[in-house]
DRENKEKE-794776 format. One record per atom (N, C-alpha, C, O): chain; residue number from 1; residue in one letter; x, y, z. Coordinates in steps of 0.001 Angstrom, whole numbers, plus 500000, padded with zeros to 6 digits. Atoms other than C-alpha are relative to their C-alpha. Layout:
<recs>
 c   k r     xx     yy     zz
 A NUM A      X      Y      Z
...
</recs>
This chain:
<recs>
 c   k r     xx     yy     zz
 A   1 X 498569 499794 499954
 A   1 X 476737 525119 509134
 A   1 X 500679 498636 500034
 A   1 X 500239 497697 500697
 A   2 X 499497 501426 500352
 A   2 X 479074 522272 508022
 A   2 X 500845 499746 501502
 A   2 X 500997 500659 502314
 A   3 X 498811 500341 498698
 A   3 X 481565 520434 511014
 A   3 X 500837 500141 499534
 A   3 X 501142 499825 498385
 A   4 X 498553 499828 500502
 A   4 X 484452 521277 510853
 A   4 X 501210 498960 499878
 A   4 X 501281 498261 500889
 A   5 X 498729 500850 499811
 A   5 X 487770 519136 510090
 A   5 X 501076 499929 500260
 A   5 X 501791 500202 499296
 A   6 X 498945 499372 499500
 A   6 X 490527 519398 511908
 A   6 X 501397 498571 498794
 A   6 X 501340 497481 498226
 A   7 X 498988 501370 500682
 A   7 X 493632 517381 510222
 A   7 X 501684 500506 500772
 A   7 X 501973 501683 500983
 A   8 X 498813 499874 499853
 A   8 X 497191 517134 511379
 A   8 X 501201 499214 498731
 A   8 X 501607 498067 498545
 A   9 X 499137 500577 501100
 A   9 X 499436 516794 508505
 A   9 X 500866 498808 500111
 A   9 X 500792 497718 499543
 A  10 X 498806 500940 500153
 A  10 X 502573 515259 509579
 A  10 X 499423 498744 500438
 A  10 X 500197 497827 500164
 A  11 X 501000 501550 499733
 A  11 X 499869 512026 510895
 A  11 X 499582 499886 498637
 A  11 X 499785 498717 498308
 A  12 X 500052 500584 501074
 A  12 X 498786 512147 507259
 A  12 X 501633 499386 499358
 A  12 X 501719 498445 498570
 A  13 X 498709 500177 500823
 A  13 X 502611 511947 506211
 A  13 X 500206 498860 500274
 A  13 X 500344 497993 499412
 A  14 X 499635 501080 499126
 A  14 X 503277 509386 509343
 A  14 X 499330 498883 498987
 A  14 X 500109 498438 498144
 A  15 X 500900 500214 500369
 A  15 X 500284 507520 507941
 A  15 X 500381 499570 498544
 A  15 X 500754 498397 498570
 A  16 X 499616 499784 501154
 A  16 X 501086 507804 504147
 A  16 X 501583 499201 499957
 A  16 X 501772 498189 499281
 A  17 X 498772 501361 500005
 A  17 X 504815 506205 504823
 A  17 X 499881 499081 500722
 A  17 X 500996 498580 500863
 A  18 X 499933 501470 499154
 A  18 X 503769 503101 507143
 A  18 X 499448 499264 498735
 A  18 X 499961 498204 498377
 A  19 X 500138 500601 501057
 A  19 X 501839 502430 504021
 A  19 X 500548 499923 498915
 A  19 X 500235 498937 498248
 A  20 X 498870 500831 500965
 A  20 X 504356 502332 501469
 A  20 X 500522 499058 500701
 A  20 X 500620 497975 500125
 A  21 X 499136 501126 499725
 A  21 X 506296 500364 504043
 A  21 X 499346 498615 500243
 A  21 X 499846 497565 500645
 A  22 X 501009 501656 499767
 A  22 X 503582 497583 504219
 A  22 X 499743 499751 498651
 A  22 X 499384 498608 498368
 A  23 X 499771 500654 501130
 A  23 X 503702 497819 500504
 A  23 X 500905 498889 499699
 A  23 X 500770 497673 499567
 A  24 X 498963 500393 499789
 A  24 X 506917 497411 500330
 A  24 X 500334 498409 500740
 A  24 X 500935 497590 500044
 A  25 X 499510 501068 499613
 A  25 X 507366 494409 502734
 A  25 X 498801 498749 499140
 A  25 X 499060 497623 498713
 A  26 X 500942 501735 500781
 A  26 X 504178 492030 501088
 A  26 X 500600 499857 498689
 A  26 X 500815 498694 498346
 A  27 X 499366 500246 501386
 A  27 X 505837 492866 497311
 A  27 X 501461 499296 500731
 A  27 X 502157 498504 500095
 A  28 X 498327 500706 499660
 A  28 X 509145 491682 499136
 A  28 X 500388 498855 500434
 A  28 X 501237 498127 499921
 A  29 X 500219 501693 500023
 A  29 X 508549 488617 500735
 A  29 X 499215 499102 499264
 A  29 X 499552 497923 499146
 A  30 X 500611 501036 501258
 A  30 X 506039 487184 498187
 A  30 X 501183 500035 499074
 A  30 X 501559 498937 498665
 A  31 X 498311 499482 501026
 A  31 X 509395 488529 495936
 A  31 X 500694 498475 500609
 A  31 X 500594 497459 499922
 A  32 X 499034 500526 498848
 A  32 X 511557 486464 498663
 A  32 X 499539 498633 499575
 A  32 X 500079 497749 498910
 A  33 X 500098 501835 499435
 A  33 X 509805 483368 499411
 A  33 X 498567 499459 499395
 A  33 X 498331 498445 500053
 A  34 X 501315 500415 500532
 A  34 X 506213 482570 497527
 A  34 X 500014 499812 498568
 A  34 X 499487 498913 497912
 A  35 X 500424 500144 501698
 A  35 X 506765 483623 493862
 A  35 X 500734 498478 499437
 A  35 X 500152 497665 498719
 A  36 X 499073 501098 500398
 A  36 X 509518 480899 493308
 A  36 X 499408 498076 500128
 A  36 X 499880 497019 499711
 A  37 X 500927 501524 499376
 A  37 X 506822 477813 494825
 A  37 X 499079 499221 498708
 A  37 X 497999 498690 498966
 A  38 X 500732 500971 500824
 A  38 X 505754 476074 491286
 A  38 X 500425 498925 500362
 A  38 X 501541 498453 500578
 A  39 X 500213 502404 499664
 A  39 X 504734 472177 492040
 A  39 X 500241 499532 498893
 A  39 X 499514 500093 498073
 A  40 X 499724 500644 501385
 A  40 X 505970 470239 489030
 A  40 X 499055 498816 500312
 A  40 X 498899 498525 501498
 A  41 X 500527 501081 499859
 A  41 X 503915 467333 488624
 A  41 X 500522 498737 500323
 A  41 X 499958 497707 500692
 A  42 X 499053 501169 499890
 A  42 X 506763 465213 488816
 A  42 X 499904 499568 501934
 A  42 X 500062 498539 502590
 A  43 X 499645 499925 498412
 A  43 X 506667 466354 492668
 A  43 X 498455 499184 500691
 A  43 X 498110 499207 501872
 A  44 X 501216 500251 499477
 A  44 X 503402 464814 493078
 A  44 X 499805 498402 499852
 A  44 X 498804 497846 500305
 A  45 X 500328 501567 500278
 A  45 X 503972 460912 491945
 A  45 X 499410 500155 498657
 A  45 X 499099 501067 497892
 A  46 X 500535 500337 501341
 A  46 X 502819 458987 489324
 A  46 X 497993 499749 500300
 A  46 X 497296 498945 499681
 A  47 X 501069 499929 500309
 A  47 X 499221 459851 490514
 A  47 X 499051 500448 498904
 A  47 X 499035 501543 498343
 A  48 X 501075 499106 501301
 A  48 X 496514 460283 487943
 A  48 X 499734 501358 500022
 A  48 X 499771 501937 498936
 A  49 X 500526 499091 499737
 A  49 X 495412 463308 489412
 A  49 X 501270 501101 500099
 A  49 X 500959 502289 500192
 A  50 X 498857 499252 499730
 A  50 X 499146 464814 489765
 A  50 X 500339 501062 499124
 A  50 X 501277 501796 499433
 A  51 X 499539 499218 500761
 A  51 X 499243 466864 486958
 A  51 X 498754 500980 499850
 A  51 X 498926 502073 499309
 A  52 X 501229 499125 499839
 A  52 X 495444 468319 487471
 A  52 X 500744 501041 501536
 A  52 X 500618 502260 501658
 A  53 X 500055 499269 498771
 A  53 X 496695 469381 490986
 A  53 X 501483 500939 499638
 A  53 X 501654 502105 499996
 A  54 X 499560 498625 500132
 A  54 X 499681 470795 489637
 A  54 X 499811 501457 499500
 A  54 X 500357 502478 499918
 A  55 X 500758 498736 500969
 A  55 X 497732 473347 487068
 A  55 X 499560 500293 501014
 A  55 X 500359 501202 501239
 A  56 X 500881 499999 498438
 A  56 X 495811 473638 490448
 A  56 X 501117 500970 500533
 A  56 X 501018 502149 500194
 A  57 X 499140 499312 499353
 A  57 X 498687 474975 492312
 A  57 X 500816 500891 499042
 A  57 X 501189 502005 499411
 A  58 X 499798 498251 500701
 A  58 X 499927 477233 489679
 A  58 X 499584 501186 499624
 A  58 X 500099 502289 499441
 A  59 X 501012 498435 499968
 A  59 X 496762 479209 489212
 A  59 X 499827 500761 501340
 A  59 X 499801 501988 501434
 A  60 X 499408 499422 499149
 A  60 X 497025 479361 492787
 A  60 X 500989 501035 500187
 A  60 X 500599 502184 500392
 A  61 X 498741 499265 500198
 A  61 X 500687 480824 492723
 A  61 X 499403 501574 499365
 A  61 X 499300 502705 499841
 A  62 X 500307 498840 501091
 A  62 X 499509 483000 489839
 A  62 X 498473 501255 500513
 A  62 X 498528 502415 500105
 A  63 X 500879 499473 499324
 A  63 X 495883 484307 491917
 A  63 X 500698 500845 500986
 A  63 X 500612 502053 501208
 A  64 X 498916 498971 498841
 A  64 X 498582 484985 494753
 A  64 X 500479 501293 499501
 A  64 X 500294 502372 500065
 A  65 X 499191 498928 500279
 A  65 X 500624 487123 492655
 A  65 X 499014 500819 499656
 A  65 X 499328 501731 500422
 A  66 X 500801 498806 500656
 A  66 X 497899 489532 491114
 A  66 X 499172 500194 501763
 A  66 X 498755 501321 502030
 A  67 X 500519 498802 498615
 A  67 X 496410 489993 495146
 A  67 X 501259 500405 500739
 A  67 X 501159 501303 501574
 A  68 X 499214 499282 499185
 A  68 X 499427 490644 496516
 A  68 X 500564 501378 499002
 A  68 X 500862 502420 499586
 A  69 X 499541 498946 501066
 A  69 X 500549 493001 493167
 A  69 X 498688 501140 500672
 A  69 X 499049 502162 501256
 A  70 X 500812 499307 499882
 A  70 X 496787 494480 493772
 A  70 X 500179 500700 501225
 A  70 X 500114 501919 501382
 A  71 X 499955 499007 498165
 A  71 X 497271 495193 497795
 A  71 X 501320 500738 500182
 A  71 X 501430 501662 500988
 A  72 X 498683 499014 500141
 A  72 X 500809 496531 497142
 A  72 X 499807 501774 499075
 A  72 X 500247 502892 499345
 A  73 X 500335 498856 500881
 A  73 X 499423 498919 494219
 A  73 X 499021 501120 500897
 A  73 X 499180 502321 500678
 A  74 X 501159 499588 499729
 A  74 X 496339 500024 496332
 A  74 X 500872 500619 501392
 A  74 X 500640 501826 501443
 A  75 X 499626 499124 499573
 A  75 X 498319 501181 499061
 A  75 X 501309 501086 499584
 A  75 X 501742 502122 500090
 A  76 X 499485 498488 500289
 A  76 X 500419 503155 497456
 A  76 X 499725 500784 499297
 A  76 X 500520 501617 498861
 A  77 X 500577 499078 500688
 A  77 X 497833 504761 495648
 A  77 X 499002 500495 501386
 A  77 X 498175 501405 501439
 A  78 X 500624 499051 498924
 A  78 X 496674 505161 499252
 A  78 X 500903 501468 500863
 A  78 X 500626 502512 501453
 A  79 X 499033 498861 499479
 A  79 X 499826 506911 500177
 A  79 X 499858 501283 499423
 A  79 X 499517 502331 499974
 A  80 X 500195 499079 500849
 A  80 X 499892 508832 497189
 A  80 X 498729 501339 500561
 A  80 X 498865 502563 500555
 A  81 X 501369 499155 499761
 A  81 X 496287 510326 498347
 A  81 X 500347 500706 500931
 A  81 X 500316 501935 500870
 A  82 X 499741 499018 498877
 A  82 X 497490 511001 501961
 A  82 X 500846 500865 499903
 A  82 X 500576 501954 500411
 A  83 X 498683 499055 500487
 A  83 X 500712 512668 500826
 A  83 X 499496 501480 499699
 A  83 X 499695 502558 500261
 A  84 X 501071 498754 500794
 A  84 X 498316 514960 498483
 A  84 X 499357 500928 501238
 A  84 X 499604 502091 501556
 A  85 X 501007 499155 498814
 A  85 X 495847 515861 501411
 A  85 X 501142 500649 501044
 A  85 X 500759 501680 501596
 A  86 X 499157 499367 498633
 A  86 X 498830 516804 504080
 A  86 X 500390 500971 499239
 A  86 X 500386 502062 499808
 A  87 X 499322 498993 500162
 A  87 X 500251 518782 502024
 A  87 X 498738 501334 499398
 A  87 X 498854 502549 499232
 A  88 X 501174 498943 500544
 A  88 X 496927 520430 500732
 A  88 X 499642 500647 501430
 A  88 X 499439 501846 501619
 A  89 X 500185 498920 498442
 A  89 X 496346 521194 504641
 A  89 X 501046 500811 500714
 A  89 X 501018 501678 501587
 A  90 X 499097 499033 499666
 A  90 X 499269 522339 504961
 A  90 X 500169 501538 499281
 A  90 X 500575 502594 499767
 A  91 X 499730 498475 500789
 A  91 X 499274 525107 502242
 A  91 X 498878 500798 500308
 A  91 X 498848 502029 500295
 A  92 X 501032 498989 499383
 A  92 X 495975 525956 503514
 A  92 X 500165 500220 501291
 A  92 X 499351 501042 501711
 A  93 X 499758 499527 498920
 A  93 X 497296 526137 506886
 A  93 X 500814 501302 499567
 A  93 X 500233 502382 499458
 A  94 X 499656 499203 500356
 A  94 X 500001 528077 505823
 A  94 X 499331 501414 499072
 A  94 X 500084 502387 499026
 A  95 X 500638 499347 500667
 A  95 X 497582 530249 503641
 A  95 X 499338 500861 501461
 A  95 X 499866 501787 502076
 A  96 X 500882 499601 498845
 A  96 X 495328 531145 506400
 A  96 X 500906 500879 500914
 A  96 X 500764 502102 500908
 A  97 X 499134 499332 499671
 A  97 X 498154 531998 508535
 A  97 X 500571 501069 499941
 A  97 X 500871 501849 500845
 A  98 X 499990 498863 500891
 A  98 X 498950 534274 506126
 A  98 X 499592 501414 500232
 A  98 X 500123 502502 500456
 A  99 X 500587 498921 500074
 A  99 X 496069 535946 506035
 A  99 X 499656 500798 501439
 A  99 X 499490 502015 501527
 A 100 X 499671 499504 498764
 A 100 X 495983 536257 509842
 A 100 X 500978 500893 500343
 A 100 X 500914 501659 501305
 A 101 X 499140 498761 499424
 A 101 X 499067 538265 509691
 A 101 X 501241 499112 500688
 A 101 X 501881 499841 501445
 A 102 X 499365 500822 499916
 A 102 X 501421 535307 510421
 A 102 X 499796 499714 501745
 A 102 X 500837 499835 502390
 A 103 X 500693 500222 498550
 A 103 X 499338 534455 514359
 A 103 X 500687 498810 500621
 A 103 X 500639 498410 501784
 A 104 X 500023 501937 499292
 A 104 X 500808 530745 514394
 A 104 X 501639 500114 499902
 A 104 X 502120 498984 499822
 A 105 X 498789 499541 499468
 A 105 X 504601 532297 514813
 A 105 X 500743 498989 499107
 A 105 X 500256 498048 498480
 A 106 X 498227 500235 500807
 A 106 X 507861 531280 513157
 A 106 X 499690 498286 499738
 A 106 X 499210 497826 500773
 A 107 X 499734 501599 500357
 A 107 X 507912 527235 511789
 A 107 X 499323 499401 500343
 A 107 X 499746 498328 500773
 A 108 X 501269 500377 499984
 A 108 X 504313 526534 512210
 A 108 X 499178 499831 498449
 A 108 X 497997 499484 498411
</recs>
């Protein structure tokens, strides 16, 4: 006999919007204050090496932007999931309920 799983929806929902909102804030301040940080070489002197370290610091920049794009995308394809599941336990709550004869009373 399998274990059983208990789930409480509205903790998937809870759950499901903290992570958009932690999307939300890393796309917003990398937005804000990181994407705008290219080094010109000029900013570096008339070292030899000043224009290697700026290509340097723009693939940087540019590495930044595709993990913070990636950890912004990934949770809200985590939300997306929890969203799905609460509401899938919910219709099978509600289902069940149902078939009980409505046992779990008025706005349950």
């Amino acid at each position: 006999m399998g274990k059983e799983i208990r789930v409480d929806p509205s903790t998937l929902v809870d759950l499901a919007t903290a992570s958009l909102a932690a999307a939300d804030r890393a796309g917003a301040r990398y937005r804000a204050g990181f994407r705008h940080l290219p080094v010109p070489s000029s900013a570096l002197g008339d070292l030899p090496a000043a224009a290697g370290v700026a290509h340097t610091a723009d693939g940087l920049l540019a590495d930044a932007h595709d993990a913070v794009s990636s950890l912004a995308a990934a949770l809200e394809v985590d939300a997306d999931a929890l969203l799905r599941t609460a509401f899938a336990y919910r219709a099978a709550d509600v289902a069940a309920d149902s078939r009980l004869g409505g046992s779990r009373g008025p706005g349950r």
